[in-house]
C-alpha positions in Angstrom: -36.5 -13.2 21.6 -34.9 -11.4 19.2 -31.5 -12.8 19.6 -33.2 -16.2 20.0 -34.6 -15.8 16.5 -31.6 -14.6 14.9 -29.2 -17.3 16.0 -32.2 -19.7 14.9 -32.1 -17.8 11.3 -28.4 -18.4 11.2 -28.6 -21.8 12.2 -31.0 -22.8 9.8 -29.0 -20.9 7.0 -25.7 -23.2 7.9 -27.5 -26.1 7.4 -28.8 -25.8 3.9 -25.4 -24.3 3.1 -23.6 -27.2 4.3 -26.2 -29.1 2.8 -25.2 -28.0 -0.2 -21.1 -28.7 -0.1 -19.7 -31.0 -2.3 -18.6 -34.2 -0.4 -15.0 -33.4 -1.8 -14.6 -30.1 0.7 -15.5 -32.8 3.7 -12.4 -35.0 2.4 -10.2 -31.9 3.1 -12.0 -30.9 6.1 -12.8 -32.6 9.3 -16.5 -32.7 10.3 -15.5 -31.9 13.5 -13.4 -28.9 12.3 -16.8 -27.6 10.2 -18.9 -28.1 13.2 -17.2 -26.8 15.6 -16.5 -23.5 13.9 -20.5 -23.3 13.1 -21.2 -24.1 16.3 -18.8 -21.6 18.2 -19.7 -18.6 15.5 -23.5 -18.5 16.1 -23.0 -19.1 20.0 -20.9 -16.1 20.0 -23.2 -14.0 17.7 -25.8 -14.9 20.4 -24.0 -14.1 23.0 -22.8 -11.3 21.9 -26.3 -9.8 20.6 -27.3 -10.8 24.0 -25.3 -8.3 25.7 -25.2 -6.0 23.2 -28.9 -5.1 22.8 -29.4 -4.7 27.0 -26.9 -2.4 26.6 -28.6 -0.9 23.6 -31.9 -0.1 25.4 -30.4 0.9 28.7 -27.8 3.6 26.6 -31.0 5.1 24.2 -33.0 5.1 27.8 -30.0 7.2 29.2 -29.8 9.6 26.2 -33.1 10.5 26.4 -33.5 10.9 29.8 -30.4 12.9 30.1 -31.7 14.9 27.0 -34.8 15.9 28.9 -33.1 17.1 31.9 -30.9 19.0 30.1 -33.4 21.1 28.0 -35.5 21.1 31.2 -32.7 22.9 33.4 -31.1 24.9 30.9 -31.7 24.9 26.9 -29.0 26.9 25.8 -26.4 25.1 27.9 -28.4 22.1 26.1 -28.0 23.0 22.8 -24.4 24.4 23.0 -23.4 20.4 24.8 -25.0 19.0 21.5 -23.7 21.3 19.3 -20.0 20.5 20.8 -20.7 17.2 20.7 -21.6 17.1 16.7 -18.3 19.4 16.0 -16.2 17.4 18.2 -18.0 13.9 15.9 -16.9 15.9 12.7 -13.9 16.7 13.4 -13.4 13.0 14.7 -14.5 11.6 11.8 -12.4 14.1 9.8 -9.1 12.9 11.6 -10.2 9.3 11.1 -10.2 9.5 7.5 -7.1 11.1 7.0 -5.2 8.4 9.6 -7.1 5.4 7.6 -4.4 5.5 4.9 -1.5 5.4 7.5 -3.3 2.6 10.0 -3.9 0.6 6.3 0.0 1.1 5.5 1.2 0.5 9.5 -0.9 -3.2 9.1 0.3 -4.4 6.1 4.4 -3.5 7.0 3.0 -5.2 10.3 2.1 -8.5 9.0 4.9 -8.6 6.5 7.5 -8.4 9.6 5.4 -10.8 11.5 5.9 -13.0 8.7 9.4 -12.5 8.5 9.9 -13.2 12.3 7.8 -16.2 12.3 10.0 -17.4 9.2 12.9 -17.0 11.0 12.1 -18.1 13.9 10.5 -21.9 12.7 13.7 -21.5 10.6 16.2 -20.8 13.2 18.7 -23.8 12.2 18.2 -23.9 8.7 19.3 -20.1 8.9 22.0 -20.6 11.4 23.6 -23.7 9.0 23.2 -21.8 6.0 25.1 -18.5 7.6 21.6 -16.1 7.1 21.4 -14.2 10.2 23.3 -11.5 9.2 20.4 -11.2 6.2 17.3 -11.9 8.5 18.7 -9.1 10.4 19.2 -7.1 7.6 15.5 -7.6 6.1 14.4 -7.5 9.8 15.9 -3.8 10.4 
């Protein structure tokens, strides 16, 4: 139900948005193009909320219940697993933020040779009639 009412939220939100698009962005634009996209993001949105929130209930269910038994058996053992668990999610989170910086830096010199490769490669005569490849290889290494 919940997932039922969300996608209806979204749906009804698209519509008075693309109610409100000037008729010039449908010149540039296929309907079809519009549609489809609207159409194939909320049906995955669903979908995925769908699966998602099972999952949800059934993980919080197993928490719990595995939380019980472990304070019921043994608390210290209990409170040392949690305790680990909350210094092992620090220090996570710690290593995270220091790697952000290099995982921003390894994307960007990502794309920019993806470009380059794609340029060369829808490009491949131009650059073999104009002599480039020692270049592209050059720029490439």
């Amino acid at each position: 139900t919940v997932t039922q009412r969300v996608s209806k939220k979204l749906r009804t939100d698209i519509s008075t948005k693309i109610n409100r698009l000037p008729l010039k962005y449908f010149d540039s634009t296929s309907t079809g193009d519009v549609l489809s996209r609207v159409t194939n993001d909320i049906d995955l949105i669903g979908q995925t909320m769908n699966q998602s929130l099972g999952t949800l209930v059934t993980a919080i269910t197993i928490f719990v219940g595995s939380l019980i038994m472990m304070f019921y058996t043994n608390w210290i053992m209990a409170i040392s697993a949690i305790l680990s668990t909350i210094i092992g999610f620090a220090f996570m989170t710690f290593i995270i933020s220091k790697s952000q910086i290099y995982f921003a830096e390894q994307q960007k010199e990502l794309g920019k040779l993806n470009g380059h490769i794609e340029e060369i490669y829808s490009g491949h005569h131009i650059v073999k009639v104009f002599n480039g490849e020692k270049k592209a290889k050059e720029t490439f290494h």
